[in-house]
N, C-alpha and C positions, 0 to 999 in steps of 0.2 A: 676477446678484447673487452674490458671492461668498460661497463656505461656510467655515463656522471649524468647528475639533474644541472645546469644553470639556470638561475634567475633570468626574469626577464631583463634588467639591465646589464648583467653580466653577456648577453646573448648582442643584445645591441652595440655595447661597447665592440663586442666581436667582429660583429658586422662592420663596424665604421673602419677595422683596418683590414677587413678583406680586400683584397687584389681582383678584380675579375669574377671568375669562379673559383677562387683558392677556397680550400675546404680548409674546415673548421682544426681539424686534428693538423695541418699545414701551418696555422697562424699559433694552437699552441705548442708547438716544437718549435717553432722560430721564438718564441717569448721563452721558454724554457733553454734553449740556447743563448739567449740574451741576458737570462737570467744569471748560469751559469757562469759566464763572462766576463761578468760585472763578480759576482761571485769572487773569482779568480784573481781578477783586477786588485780586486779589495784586498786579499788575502795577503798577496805576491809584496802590495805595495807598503803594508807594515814590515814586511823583512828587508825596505831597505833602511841604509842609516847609519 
């Protein structure tokens, strides 16, 4: 698995929407999923009309 460096603010931001004990690789798959989504969203919604 590949390792990333974060900043310390990036690190904090992290922390403030952790759950419990949800781990860090947990919070970015769920933002990567959210990304995606929105992603899609946007996409889908120029083809209507």
């Amino acid at each position: 698995m590949p390792q990333i460096h974060l900043d310390d603010e990036t690190v904090a931001r992290l922390d403030t929407l952790r759950q419990e004990h949800e781990e860090y690789d947990e919070i970015v798959t769920e933002l990567i999923n959210i990304y995606e989504a929105e992603e899609l969203t946007l996409f889908h919604s120029g083809d209507e009309g």
